[in-house]
N, CA, C and O of each residue as an XYZ file, in Angstrom:
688
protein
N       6.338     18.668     37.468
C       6.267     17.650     36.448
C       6.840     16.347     36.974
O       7.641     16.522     37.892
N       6.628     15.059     36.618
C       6.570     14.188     37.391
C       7.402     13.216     36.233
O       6.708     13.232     35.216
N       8.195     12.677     36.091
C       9.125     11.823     35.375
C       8.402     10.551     35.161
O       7.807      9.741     35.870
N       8.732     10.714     33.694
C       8.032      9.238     33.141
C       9.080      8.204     32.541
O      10.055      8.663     31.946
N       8.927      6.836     32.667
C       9.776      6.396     31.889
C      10.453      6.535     30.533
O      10.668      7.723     30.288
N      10.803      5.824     29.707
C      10.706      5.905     28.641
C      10.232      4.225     27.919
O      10.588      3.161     28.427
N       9.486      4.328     26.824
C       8.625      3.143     26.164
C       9.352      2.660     25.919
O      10.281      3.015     25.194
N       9.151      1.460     26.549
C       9.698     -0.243     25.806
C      10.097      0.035     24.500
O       9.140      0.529     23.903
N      11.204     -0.072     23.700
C      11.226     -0.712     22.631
C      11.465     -2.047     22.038
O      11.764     -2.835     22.935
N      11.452     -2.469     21.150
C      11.374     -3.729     20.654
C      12.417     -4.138     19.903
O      13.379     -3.435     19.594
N      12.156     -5.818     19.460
C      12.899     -6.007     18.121
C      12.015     -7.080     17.864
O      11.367     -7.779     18.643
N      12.118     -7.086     16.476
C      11.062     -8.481     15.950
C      12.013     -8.903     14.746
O      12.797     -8.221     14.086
N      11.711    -10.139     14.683
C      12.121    -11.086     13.853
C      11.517    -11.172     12.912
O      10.497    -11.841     13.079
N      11.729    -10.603     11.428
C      11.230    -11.125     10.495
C      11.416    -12.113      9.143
O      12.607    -12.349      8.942
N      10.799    -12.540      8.486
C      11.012    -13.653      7.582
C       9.954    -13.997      5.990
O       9.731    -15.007      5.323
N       9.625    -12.884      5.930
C       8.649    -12.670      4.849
C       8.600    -11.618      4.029
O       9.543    -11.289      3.309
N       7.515    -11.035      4.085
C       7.496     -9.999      2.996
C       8.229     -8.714      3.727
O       8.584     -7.738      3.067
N       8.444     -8.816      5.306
C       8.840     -7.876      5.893
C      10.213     -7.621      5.800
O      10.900     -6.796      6.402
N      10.563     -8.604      4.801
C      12.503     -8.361      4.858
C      12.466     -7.456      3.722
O      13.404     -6.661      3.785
N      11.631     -7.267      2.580
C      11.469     -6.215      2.174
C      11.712     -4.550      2.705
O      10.791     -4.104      3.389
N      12.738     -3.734      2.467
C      12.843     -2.583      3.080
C      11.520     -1.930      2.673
O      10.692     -1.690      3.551
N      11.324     -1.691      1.663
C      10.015     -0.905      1.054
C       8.592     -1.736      1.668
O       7.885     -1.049      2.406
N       8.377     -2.418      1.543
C       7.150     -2.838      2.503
C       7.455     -2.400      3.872
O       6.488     -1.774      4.307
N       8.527     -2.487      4.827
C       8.455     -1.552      5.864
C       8.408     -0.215      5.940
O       7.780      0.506      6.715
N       9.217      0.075      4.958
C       9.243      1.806      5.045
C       7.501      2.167      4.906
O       6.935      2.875      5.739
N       6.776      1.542      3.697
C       5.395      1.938      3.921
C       4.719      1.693      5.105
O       4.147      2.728      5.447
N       4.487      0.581      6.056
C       4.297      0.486      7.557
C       4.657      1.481      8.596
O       3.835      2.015      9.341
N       5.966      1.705      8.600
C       6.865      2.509      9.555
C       6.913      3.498      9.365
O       7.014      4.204     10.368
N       6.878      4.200      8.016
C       7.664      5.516      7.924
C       8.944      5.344      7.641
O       9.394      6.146      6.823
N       9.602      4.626      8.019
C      11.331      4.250      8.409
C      11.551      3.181      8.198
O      10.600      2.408      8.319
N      12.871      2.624      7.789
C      13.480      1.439      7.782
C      14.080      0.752      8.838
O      15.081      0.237      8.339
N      14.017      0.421     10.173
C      14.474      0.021     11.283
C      15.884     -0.054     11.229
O      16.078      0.393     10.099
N      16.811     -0.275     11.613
C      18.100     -0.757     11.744
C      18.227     -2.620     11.849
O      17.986     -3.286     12.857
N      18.509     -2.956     10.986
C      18.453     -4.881     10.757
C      19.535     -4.998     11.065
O      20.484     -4.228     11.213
N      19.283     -6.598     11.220
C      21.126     -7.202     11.325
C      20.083     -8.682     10.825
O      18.874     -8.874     10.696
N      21.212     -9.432     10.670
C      20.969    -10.567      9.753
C      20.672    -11.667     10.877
O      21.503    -11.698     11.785
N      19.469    -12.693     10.961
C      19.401    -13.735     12.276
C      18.816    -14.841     11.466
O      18.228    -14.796     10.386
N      19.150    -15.962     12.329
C      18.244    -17.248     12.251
C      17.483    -17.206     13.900
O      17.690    -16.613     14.959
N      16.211    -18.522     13.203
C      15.350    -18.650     14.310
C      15.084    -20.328     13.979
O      14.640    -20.920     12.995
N      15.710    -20.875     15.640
C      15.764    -22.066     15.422
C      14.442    -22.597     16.321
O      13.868    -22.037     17.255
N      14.176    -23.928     15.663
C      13.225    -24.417     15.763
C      11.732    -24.169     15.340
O      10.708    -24.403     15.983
N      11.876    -23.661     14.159
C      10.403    -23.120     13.370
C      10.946    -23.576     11.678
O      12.041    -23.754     11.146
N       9.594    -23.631     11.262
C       9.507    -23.597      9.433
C       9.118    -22.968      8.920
O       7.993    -22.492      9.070
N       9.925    -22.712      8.084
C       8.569    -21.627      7.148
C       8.311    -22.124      6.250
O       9.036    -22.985      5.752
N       6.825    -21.622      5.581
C       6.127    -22.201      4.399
C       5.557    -21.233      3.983
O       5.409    -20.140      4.530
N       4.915    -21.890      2.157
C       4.358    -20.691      1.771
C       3.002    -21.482      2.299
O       2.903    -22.635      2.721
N       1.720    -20.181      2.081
C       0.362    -20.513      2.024
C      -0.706    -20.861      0.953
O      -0.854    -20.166     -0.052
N      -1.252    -21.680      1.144
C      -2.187    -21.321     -0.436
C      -2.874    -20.752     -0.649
O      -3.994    -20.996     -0.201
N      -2.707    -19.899     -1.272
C      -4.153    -18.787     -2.175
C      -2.928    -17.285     -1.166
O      -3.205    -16.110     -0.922
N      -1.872    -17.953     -0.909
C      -1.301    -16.457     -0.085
C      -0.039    -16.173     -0.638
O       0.757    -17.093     -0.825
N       0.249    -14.978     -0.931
C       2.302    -14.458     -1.168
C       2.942    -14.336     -0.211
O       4.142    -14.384     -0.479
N       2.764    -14.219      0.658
C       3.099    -14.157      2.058
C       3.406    -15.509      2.652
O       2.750    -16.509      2.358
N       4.285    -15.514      3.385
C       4.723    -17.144      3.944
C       4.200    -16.483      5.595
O       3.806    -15.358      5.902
N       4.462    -18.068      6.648
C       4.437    -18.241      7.087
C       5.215    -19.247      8.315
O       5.971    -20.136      7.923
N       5.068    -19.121      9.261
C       6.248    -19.882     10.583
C       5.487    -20.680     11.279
O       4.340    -20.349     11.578
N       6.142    -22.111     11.718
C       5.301    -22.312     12.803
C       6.173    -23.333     13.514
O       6.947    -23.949     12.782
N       6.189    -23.633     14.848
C       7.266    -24.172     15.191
C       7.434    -25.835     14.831
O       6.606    -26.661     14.446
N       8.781    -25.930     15.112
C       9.319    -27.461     14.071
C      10.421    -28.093     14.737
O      11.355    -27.537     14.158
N      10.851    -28.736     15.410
C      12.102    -29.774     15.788
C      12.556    -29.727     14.617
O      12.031    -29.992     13.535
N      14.508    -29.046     15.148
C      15.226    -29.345     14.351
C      15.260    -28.663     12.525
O      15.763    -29.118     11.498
N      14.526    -27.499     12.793
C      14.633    -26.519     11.672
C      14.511    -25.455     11.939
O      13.799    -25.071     12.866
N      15.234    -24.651     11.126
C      15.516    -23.005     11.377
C      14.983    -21.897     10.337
O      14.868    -22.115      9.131
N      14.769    -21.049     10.778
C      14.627    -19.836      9.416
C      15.529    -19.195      9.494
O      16.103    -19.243     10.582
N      16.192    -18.167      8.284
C      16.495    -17.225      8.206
C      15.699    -16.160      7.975
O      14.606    -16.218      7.411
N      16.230    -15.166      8.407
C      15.294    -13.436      8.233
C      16.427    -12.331      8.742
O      17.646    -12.226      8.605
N      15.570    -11.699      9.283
C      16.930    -10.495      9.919
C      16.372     -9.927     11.198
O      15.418    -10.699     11.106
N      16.088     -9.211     12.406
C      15.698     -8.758     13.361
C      15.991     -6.953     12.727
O      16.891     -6.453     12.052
N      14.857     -6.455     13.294
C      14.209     -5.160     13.241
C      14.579     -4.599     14.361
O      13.753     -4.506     15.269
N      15.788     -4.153     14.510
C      15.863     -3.002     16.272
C      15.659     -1.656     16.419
O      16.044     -0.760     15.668
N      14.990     -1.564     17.493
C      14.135      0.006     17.814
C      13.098      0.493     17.695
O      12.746      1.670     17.777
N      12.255     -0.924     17.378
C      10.942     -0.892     17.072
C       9.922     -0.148     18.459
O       9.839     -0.476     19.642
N       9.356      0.788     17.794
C       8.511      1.564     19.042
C       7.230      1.266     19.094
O       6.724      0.663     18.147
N       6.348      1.694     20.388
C       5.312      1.188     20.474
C       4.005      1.243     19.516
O       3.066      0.447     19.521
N       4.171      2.328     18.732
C       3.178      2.886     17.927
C       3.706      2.068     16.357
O       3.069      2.025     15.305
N       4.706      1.634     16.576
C       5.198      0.838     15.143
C       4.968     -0.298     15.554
O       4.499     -0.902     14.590
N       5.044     -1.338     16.905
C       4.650     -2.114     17.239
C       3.239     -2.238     16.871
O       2.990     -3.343     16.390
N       2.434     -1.600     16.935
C       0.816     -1.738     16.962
C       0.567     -2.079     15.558
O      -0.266     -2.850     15.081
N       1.618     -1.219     14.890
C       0.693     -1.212     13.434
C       1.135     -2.522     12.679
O       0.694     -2.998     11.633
N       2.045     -2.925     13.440
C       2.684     -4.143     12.830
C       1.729     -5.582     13.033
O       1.462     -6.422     12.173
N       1.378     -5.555     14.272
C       0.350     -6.368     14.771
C      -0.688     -5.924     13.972
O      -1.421     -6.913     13.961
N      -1.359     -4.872     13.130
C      -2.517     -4.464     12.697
C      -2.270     -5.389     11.531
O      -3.039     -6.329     11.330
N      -0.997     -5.110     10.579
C      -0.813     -5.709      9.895
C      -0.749     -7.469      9.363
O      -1.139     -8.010      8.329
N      -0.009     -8.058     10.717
C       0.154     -9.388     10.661
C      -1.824     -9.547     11.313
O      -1.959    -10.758     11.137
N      -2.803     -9.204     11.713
C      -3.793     -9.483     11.548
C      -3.775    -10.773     12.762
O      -3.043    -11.256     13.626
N      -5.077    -10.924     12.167
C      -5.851    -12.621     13.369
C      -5.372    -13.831     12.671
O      -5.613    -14.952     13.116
N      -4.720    -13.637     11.618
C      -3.899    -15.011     11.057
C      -2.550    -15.501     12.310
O      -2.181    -16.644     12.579
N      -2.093    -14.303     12.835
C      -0.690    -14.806     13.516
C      -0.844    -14.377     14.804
O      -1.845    -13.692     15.017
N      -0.217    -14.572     15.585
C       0.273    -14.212     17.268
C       1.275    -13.876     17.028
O       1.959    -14.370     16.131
N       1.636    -12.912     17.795
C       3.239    -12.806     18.523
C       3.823    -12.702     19.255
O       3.707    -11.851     20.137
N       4.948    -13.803     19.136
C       5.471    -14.819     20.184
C       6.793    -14.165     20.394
O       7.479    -13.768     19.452
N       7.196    -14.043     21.846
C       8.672    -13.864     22.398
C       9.719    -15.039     21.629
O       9.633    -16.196     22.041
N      10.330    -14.844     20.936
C      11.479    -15.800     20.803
C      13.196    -15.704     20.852
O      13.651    -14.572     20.683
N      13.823    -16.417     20.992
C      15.091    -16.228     20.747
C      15.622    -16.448     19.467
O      15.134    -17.268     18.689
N      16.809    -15.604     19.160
C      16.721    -15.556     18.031
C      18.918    -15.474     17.731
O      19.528    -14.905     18.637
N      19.521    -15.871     16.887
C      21.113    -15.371     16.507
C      20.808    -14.671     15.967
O      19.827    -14.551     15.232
N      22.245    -13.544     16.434
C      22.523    -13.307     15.112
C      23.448    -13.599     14.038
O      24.453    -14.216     14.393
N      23.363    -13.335     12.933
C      24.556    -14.313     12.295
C      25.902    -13.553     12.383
O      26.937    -14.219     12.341
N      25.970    -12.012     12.520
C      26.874    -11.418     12.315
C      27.872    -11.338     13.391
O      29.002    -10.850     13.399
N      27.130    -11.980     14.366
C      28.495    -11.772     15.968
C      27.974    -12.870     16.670
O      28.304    -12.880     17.856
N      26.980    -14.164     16.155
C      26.654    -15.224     16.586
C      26.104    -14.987     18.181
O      26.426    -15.751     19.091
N      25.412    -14.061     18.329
C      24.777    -13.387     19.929
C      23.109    -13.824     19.549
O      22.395    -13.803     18.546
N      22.953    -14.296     21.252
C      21.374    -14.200     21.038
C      20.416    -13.616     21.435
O      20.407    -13.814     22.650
N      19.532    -12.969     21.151
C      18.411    -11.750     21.372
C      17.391    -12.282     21.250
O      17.024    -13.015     20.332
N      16.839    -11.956     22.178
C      15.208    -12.118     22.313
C      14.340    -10.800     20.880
O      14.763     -9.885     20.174
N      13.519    -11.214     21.024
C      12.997    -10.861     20.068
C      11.418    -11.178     19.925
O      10.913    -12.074     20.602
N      10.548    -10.293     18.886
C       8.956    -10.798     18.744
C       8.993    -11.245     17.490
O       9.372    -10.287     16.816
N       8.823    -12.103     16.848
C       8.077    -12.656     15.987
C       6.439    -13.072     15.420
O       5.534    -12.875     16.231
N       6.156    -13.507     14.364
C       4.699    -13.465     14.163
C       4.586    -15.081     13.924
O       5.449    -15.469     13.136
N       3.890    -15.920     14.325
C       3.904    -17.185     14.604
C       2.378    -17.565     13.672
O       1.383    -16.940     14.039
N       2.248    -18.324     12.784
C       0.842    -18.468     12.441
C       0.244    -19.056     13.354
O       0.682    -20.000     14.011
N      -1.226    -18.323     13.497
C      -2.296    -19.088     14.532
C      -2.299    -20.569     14.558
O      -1.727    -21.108     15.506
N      -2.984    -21.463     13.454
C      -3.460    -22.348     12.987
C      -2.116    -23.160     13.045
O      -1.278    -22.789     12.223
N      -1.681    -24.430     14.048
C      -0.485    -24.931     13.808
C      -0.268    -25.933     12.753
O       0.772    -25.986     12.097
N      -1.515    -26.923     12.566
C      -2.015    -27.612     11.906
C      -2.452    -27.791     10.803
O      -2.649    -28.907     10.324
N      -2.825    -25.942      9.826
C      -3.333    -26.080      9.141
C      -2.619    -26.387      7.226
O      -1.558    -26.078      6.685
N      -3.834    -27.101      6.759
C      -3.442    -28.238      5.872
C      -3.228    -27.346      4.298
O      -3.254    -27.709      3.122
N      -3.060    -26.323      4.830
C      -2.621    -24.984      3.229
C      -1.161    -24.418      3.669
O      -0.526    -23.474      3.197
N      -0.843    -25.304      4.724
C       0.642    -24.425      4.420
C       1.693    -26.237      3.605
O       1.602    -27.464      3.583
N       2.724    -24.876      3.019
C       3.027    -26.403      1.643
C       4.564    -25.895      1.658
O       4.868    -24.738      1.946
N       5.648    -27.070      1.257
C       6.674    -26.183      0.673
C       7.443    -24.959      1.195
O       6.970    -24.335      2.145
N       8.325    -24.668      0.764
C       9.780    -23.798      1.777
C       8.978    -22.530      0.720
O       8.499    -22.733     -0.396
N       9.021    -21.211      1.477
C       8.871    -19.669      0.351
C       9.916    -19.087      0.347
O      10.713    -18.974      1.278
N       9.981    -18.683     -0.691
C      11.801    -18.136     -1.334
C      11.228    -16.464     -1.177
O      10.041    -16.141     -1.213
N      12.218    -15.665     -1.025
C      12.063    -14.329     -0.739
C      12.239    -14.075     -2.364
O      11.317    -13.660     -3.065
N      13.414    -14.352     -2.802
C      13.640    -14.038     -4.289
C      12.648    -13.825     -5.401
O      12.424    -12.935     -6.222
N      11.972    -15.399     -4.994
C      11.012    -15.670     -6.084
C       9.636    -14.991     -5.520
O       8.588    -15.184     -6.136
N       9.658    -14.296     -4.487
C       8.833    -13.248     -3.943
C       8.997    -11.883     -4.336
O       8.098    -11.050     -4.445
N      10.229    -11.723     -4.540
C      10.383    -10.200     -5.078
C       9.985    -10.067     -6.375
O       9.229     -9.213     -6.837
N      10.600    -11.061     -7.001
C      10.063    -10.970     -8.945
C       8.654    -11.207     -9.187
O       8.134    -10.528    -10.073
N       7.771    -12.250     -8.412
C       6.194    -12.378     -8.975
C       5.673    -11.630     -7.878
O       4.949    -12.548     -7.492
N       5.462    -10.786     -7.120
C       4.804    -10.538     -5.918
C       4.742     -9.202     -5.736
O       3.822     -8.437     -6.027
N       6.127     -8.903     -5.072
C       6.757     -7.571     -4.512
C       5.842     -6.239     -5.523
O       5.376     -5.323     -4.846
N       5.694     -6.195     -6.545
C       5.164     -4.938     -6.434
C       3.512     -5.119     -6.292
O       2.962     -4.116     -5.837
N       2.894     -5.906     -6.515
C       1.447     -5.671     -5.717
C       1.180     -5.261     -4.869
O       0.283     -4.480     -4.553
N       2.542     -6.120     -3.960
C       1.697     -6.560     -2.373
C       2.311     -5.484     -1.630
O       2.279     -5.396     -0.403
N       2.981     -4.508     -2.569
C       3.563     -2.613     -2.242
C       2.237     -1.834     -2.256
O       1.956     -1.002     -1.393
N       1.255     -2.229     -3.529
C       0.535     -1.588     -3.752
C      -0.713     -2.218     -2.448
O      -1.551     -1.353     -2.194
N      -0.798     -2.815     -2.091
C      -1.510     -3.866     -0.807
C      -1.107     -2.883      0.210
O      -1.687     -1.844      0.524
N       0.109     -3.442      0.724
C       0.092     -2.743      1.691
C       0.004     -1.255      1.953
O      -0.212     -0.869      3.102
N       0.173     -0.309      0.857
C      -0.251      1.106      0.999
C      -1.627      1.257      1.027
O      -1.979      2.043      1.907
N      -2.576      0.758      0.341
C      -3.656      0.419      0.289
C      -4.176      0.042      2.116
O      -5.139      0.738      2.438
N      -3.711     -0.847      3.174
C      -3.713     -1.398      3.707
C      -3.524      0.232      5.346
O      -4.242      0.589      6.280
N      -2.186      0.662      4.799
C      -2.243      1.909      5.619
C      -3.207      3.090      5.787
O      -3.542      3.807      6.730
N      -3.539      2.992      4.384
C      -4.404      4.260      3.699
C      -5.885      4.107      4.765
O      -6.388      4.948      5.510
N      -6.359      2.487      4.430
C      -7.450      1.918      5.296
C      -7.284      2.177      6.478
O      -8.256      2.510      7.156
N      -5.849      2.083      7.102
C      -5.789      1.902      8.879
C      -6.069      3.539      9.640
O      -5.987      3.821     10.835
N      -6.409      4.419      8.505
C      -6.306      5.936      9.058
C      -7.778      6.047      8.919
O      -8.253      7.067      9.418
N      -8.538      5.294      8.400
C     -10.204      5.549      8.225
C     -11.122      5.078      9.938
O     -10.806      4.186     10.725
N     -11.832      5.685      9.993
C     -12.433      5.416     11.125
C     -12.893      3.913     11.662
O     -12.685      3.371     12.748
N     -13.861      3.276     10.040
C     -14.058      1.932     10.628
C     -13.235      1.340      9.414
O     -13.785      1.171      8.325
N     -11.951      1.040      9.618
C     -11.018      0.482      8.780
C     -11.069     -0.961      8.602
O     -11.426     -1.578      9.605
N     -10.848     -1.520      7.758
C     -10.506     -2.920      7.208
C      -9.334     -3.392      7.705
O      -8.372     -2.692      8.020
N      -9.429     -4.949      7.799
C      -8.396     -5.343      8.743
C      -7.466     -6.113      7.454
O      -8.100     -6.672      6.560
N      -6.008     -6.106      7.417
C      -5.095     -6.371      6.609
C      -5.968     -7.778      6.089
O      -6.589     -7.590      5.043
N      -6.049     -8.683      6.483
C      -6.633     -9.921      6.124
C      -8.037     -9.071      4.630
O      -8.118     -9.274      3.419
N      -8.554     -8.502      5.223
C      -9.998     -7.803      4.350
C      -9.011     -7.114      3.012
O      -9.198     -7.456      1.844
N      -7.973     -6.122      3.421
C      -7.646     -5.287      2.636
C      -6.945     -6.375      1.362
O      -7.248     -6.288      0.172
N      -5.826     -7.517      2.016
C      -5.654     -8.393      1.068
C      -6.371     -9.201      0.386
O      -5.813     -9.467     -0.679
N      -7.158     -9.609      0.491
C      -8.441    -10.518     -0.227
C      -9.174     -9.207     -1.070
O      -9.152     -9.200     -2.301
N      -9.569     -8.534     -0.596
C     -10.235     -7.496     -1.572
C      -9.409     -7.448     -2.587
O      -9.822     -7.856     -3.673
N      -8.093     -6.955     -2.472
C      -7.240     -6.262     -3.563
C      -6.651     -7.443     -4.201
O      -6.637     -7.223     -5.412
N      -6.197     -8.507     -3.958
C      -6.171     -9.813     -4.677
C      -7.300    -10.106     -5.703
O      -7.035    -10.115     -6.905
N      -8.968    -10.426     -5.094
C      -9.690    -10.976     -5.992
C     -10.302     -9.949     -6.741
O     -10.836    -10.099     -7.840
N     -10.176     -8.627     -5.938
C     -10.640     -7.358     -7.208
C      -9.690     -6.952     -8.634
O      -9.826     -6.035     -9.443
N      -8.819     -7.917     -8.553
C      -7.857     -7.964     -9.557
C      -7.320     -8.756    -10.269
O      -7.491     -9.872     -9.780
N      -6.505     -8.824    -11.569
C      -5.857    -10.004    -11.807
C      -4.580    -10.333    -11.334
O      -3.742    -10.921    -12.018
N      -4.356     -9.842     -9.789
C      -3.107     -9.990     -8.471
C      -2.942    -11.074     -8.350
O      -1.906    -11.403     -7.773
N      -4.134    -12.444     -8.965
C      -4.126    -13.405     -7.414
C      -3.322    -14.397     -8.017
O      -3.215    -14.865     -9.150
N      -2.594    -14.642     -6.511
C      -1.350    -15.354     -6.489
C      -1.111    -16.795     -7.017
O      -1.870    -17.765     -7.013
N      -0.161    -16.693     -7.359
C       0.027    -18.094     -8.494
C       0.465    -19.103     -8.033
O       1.079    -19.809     -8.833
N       0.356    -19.567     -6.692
C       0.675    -20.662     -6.034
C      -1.028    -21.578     -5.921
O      -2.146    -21.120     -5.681
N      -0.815    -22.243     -6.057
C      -2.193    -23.164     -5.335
C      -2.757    -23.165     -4.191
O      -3.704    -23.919     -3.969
């Protein structure tokens, strides 16, 4: 038998619906191990017609979120399945707030740097009270799809389940 490494693991930076434990646990299986970070030099915004915010880089502004450690390769994938052809993900550096150390890290960066629908700072809070349980029912919906042969891509699964409903989001 011939010795294999062992797989890369990860950490990613998140700042959206992913600071949600329960939206990960449905992704993962598991809740990662967090610690609390900022990420300097990016903004976040919300989107229009979206609950979900978005990052994109910015002179001289920071986010808060938390970093995800121990992320494995097969949780890596599905995470990327999830963040879809809307985002990339980008190596960044990242604090943490709790021992002020800095870690590299993946984040999800929106594609589009330019584009003219992102508006305004998105509050997690005011995400949990109008949002959070749809976009539970979304994303299970979203997993359920990723086990089908020719599956729908998170972008498809959210627009379906938004306009097949009275879900859709109350931002402009």
């Amino acid at each position: 038998m011939g010795s294999s490494s062992p797989s890369p693991i990860s950490t990613i930076f998140v700042y959206g619906s992913l600071l949600a434990d329960d939206v990960v646990r449905i992704l993962l299986g598991r809740v990662p191990p967090p610690s609390p970070a900022i990420l300097s030099h990016f903004q976040r915004f919300n989107i229009k017609g979206r609950v979900y915010p978005t990052i994109v880089p910015a002179e001289d502004k920071k986010v808060t979120g938390k970093v995800l450690l121990g992320i494995t390769p097969p949780e890596l994938h599905i995470l990327d399945e999830f963040e879809d052809v809307e985002y990339e993900r980008a190596s960044v550096n990242v604090f943490l707030k709790d021992v002020t150390e800095k870690l590299e890290a993946y984040t999800y960066v929106w594609e589009d740097k330019t584009d003219p629908d992102l508006y305004g700072e998105w509050d997690f809070e005011e995400w949990k009270l109008l949002h959070m349980a749809d976009f539970l029912k979304m994303t299970r919906a979203f997993i359920e799809e990723m086990e089908l042969p020719d599956s729908k891509t998170r972008v498809a699964t959210y627009e379906s389940f938004y306009k097949g409903t009275n879900n859709n989001p109350s931002h402009p």
